[in-house]
LUMTORNU-68597 format. One record per residue (C-alpha): y, z, x; residue in one letter; residue number from 1; chain. Coordinates in pm, 1 decimal. Layout:
REM LUMTORNU-68597
<kolti><y>Y</y><z>Z</z><x>X</x><aa>a</aa><i>NUM</i><ch>A</ch></kolti>
...
REM end
This chain:
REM LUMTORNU-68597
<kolti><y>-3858.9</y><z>18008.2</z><x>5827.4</x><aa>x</aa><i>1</i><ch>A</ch></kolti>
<kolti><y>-3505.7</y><z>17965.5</z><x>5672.7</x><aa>x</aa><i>2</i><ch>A</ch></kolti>
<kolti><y>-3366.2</y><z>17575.1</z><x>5704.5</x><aa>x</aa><i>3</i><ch>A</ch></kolti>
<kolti><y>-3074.0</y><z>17595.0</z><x>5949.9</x><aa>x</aa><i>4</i><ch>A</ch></kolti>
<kolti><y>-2755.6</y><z>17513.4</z><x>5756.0</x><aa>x</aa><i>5</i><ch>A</ch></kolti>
<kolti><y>-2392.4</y><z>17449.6</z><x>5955.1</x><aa>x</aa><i>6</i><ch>A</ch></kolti>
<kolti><y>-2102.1</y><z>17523.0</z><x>5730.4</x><aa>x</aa><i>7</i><ch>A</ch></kolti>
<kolti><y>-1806.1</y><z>17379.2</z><x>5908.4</x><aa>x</aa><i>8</i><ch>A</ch></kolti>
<kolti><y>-1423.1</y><z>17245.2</z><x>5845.4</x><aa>x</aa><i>9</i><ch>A</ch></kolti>
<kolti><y>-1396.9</y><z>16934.4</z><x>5662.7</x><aa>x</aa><i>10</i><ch>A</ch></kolti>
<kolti><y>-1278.7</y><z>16668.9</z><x>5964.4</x><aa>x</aa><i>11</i><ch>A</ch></kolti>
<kolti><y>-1148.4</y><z>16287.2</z><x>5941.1</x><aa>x</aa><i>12</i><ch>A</ch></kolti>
<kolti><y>-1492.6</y><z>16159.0</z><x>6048.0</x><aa>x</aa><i>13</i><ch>A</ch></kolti>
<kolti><y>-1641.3</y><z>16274.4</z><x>5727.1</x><aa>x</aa><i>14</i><ch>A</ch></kolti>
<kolti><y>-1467.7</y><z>16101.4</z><x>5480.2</x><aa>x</aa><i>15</i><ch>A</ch></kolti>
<kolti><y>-1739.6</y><z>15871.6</z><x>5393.2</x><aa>x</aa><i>16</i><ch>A</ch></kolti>
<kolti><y>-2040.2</y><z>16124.0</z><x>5369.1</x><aa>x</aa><i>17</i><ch>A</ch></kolti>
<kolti><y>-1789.6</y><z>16354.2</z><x>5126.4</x><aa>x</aa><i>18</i><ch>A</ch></kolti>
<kolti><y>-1653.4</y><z>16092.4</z><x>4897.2</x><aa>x</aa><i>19</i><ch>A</ch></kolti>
<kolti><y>-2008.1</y><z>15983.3</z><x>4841.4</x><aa>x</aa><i>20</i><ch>A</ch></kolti>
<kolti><y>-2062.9</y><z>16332.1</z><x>4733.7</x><aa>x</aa><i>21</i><ch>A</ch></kolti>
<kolti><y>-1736.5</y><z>16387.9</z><x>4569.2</x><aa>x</aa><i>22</i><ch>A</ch></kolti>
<kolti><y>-1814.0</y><z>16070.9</z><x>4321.1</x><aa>x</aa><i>23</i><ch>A</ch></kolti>
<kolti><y>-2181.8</y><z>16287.3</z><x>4237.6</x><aa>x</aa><i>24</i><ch>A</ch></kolti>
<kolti><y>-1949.8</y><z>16535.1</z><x>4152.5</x><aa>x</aa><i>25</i><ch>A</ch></kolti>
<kolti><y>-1739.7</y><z>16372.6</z><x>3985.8</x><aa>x</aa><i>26</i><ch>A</ch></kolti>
<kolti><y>-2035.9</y><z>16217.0</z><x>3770.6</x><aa>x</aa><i>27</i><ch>A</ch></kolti>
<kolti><y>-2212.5</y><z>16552.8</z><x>3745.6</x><aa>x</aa><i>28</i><ch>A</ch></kolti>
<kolti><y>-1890.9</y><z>16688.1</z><x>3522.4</x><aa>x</aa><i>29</i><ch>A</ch></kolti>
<kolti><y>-1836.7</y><z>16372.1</z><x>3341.8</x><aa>x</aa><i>30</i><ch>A</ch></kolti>
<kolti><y>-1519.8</y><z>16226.9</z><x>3481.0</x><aa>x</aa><i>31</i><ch>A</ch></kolti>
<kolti><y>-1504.9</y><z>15818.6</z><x>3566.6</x><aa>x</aa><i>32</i><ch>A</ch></kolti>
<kolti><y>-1510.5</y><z>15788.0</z><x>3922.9</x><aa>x</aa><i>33</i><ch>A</ch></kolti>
<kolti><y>-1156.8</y><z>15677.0</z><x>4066.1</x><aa>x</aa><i>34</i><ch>A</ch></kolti>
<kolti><y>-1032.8</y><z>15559.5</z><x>4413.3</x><aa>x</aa><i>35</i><ch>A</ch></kolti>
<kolti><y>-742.9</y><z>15657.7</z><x>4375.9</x><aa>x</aa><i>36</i><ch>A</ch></kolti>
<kolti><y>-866.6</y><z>16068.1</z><x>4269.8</x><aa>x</aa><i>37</i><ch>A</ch></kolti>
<kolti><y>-1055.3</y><z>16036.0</z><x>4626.1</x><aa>x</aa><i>38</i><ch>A</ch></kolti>
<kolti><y>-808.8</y><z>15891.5</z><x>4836.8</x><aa>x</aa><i>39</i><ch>A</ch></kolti>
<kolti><y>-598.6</y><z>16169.2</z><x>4683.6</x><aa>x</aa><i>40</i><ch>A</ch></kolti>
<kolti><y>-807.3</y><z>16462.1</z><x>4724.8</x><aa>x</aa><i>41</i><ch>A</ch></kolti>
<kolti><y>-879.0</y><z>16402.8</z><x>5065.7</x><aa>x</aa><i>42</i><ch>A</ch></kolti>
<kolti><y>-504.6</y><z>16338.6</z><x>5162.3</x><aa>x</aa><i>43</i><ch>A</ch></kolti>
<kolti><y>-460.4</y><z>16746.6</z><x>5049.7</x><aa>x</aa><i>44</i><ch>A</ch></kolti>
<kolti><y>-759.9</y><z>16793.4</z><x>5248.9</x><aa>x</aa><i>45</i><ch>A</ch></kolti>
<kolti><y>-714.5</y><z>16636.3</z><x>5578.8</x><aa>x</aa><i>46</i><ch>A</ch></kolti>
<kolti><y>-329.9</y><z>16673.5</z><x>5636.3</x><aa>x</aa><i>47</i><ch>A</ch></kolti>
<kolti><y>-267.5</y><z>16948.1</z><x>5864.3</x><aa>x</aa><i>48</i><ch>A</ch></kolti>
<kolti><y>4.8</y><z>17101.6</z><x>5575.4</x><aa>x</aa><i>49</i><ch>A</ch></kolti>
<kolti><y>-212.4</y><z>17002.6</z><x>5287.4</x><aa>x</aa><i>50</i><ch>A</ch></kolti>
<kolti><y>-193.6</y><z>17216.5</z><x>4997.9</x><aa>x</aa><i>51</i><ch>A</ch></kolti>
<kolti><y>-621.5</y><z>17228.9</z><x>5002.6</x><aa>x</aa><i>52</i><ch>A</ch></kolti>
<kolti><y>-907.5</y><z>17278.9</z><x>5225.5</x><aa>x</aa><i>53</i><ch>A</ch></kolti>
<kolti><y>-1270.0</y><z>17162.3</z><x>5276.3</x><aa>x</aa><i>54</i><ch>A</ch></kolti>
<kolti><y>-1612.2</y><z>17350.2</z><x>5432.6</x><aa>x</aa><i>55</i><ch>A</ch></kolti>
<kolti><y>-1854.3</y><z>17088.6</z><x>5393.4</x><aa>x</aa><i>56</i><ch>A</ch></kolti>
<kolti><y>-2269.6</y><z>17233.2</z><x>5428.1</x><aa>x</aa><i>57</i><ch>A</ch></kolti>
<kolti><y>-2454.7</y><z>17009.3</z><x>5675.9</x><aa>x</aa><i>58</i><ch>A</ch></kolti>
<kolti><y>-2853.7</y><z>17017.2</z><x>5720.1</x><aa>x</aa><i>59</i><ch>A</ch></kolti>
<kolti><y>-2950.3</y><z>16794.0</z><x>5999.1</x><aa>x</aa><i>60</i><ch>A</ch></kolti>
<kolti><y>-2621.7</y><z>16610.0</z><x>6053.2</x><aa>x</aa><i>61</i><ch>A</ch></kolti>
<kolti><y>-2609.5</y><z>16551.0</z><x>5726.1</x><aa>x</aa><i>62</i><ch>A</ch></kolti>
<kolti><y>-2357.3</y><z>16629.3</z><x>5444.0</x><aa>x</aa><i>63</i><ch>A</ch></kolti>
<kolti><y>-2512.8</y><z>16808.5</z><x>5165.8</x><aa>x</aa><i>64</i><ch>A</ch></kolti>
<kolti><y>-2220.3</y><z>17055.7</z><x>5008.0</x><aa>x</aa><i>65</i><ch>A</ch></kolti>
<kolti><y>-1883.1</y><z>17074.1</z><x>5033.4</x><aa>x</aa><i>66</i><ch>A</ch></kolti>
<kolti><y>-1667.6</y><z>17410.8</z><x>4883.8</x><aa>x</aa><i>67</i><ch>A</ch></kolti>
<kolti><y>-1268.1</y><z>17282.3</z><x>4798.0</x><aa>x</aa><i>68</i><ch>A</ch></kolti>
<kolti><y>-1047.6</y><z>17553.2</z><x>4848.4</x><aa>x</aa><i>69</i><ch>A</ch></kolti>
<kolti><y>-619.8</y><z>17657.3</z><x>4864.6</x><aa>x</aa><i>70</i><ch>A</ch></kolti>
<kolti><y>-381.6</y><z>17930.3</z><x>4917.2</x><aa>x</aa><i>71</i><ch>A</ch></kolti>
<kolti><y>-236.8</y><z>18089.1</z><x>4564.4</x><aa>x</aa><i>72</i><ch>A</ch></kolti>
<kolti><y>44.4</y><z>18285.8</z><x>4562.4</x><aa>x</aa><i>73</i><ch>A</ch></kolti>
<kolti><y>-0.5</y><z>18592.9</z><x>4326.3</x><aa>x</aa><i>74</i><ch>A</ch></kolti>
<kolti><y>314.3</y><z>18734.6</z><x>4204.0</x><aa>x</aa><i>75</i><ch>A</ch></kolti>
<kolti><y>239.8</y><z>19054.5</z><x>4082.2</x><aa>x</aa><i>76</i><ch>A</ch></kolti>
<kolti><y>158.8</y><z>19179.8</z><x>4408.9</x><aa>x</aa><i>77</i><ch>A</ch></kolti>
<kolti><y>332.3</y><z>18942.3</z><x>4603.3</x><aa>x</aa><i>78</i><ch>A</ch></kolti>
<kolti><y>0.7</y><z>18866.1</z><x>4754.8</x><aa>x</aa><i>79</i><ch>A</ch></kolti>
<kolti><y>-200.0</y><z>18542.6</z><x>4830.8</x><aa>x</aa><i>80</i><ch>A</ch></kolti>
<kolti><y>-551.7</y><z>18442.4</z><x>4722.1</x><aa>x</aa><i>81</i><ch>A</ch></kolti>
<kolti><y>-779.4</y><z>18204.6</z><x>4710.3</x><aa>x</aa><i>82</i><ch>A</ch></kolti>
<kolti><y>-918.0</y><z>17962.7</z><x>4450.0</x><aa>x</aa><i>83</i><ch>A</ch></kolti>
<kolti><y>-1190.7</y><z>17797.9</z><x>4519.1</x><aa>x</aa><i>84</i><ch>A</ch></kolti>
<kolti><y>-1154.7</y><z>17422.9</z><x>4289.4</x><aa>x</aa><i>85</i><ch>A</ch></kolti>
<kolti><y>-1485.3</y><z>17258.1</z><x>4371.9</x><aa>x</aa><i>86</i><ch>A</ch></kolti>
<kolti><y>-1795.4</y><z>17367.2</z><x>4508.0</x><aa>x</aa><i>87</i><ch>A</ch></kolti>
<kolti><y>-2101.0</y><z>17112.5</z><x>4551.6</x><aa>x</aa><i>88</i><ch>A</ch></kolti>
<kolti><y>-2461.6</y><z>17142.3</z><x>4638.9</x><aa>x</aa><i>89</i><ch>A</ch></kolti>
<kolti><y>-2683.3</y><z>16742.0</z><x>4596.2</x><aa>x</aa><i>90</i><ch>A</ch></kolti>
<kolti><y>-2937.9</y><z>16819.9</z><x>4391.6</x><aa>x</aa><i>91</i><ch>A</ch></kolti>
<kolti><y>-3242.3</y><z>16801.1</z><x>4644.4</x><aa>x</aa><i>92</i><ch>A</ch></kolti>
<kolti><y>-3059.4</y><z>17043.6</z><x>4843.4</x><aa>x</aa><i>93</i><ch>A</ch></kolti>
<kolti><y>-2997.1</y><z>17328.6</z><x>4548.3</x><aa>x</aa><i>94</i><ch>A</ch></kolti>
<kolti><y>-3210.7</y><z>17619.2</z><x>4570.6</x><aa>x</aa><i>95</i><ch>A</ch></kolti>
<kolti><y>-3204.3</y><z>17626.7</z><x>4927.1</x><aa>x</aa><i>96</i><ch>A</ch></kolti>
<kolti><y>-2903.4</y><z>17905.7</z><x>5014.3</x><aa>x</aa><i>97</i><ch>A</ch></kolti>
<kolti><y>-2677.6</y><z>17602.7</z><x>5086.6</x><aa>x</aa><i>98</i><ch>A</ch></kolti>
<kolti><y>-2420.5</y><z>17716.3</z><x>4776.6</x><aa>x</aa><i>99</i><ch>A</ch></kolti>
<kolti><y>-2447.7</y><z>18056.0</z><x>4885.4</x><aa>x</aa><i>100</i><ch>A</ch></kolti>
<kolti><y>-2398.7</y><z>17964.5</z><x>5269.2</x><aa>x</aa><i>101</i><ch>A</ch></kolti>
<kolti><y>-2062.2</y><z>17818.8</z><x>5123.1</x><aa>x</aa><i>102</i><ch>A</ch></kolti>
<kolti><y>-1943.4</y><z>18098.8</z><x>4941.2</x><aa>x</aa><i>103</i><ch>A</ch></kolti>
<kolti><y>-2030.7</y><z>18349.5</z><x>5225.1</x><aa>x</aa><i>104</i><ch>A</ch></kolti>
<kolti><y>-1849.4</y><z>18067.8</z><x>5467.0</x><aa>x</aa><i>105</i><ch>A</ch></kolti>
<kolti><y>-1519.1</y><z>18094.4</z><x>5252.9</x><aa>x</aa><i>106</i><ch>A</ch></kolti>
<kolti><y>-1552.8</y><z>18468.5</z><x>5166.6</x><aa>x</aa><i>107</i><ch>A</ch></kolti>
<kolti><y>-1505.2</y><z>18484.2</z><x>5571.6</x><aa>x</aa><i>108</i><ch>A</ch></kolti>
<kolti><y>-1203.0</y><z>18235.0</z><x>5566.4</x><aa>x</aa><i>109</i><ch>A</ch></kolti>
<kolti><y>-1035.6</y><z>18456.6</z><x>5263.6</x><aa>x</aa><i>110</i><ch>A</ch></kolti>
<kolti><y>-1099.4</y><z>18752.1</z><x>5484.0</x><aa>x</aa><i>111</i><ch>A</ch></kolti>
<kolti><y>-974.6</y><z>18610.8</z><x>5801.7</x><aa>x</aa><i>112</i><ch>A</ch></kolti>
<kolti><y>-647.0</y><z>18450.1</z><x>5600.7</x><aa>x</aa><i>113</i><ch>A</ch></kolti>
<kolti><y>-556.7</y><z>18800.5</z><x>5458.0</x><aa>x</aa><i>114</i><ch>A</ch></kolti>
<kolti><y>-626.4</y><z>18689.0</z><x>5039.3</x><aa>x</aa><i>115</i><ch>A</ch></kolti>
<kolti><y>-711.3</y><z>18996.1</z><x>4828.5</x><aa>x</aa><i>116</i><ch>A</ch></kolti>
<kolti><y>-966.9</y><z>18762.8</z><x>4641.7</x><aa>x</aa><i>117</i><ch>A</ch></kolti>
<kolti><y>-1154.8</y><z>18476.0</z><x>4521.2</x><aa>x</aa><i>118</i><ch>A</ch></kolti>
<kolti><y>-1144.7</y><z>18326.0</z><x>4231.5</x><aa>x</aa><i>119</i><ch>A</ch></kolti>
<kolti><y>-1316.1</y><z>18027.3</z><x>4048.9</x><aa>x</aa><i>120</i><ch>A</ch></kolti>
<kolti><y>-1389.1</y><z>17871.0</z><x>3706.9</x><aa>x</aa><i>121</i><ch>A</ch></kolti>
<kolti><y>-1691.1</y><z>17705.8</z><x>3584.2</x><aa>x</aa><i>122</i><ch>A</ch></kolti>
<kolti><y>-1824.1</y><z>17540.4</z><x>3278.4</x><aa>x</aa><i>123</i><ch>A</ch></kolti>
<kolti><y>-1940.0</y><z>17855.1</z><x>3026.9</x><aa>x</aa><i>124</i><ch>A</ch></kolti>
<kolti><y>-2254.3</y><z>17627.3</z><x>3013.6</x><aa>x</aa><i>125</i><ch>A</ch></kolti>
<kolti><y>-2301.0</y><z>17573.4</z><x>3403.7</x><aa>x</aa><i>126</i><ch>A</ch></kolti>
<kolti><y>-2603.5</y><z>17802.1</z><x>3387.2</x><aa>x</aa><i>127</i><ch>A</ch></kolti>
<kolti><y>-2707.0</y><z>17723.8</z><x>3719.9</x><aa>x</aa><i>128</i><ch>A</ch></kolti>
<kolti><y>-2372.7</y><z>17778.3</z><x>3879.2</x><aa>x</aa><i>129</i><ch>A</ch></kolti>
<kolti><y>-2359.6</y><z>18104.1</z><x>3669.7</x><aa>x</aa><i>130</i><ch>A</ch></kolti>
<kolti><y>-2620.1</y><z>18258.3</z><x>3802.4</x><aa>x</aa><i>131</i><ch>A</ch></kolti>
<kolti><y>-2507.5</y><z>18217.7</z><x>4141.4</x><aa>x</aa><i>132</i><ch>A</ch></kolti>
<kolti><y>-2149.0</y><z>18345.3</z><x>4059.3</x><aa>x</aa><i>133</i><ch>A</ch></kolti>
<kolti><y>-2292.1</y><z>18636.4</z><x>3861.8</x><aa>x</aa><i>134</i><ch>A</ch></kolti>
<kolti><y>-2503.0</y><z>18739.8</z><x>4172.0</x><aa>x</aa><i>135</i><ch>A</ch></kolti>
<kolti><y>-2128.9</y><z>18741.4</z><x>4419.0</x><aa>x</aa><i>136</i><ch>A</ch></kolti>
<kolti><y>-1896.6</y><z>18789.2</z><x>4192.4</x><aa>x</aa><i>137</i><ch>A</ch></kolti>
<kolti><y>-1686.1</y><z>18959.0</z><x>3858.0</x><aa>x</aa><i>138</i><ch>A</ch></kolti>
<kolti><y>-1675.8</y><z>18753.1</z><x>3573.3</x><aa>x</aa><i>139</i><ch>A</ch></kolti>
<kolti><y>-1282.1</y><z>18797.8</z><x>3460.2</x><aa>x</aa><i>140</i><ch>A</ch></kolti>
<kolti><y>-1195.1</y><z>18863.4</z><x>3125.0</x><aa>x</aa><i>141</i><ch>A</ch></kolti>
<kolti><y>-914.0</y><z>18604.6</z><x>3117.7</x><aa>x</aa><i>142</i><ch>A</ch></kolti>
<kolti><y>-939.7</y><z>18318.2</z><x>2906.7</x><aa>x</aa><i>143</i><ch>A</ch></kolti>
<kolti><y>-801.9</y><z>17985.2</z><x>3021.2</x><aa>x</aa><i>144</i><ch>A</ch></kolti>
<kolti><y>-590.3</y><z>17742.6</z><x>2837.1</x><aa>x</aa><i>145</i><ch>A</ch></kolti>
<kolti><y>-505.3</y><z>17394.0</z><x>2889.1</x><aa>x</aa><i>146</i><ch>A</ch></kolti>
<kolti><y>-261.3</y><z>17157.5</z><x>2765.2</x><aa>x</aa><i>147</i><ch>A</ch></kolti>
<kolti><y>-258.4</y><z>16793.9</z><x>2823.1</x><aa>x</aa><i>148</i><ch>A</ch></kolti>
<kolti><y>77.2</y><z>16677.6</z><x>2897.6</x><aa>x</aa><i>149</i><ch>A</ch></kolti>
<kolti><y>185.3</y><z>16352.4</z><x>2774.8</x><aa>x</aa><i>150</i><ch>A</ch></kolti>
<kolti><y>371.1</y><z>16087.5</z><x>2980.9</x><aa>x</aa><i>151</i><ch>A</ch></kolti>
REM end
């Protein structure tokens, strides 16, 4: 029998159960854990005109994913999509359909908010997360670039 999993809308009463995931995530891709990051992050979340959104997976009451998500406006077709930014699974929940509960979650949302598409980056070596994104979606051919900007 499949494990029930409830993919639901980030809300204010989670904010301790995601940040403790959000610093795992932030650990998992190598980045010091800061305060101030999470206190940010969840501002764009929770405020009603924030610029991002939240599902968060939940197996027994429990918080065990979360998918990070905005609006992008795309100019050649004067269309919006939507980029997902983070998507996390703890690791004694992977394996388990909880990522691909997410992405099915926010393929809905992107259908019900009229976006053309998904998109997403990963790591090139994120061979785990590959597979998954190879099994729902098009690899691009676009390369991305990144410039530090000083000051």
């Amino acid at each position: 029998m499949a494990e029930m999993i409830e993919i639901r809308p980030a809300t204010g009463a989670d904010r301790d159960a995601w940040a403790d995931l959000f610093r795992d995530y932030m650990v998992f891709y190598g980045c010091a854990v800061s305060e101030t990051a999470l206190d940010t992050t969840w501002g764009w979340i929770i405020e009603p005109d924030g610029p991002m959104d939240c599902l968060l997976a939940l197996r027994d009451g429990q918080v065990i994913g979360f998918a990070q998500y905005r609006a992008v406006p795309e100019t050649l077709t004067g269309s919006w999509f939507g980029q997902l930014d983070d998507l996390y699974v703890t690791p004694e929940a992977r394996s388990h359909g909880v990522a691909q509960a997410l992405m099915q979650r926010l393929g809905e949302t992107a259908r019900d908010r009229g976006w053309f598409k998904l998109a997403w980056i990963t790591a090139e070596d994120n061979a785990t997360a590959r597979r998954l994104y190879d099994q729902i979606g098009n690899a691009s051919n676009w390369v991305v670039y990144e410039k530090p900007i000083e000051g």
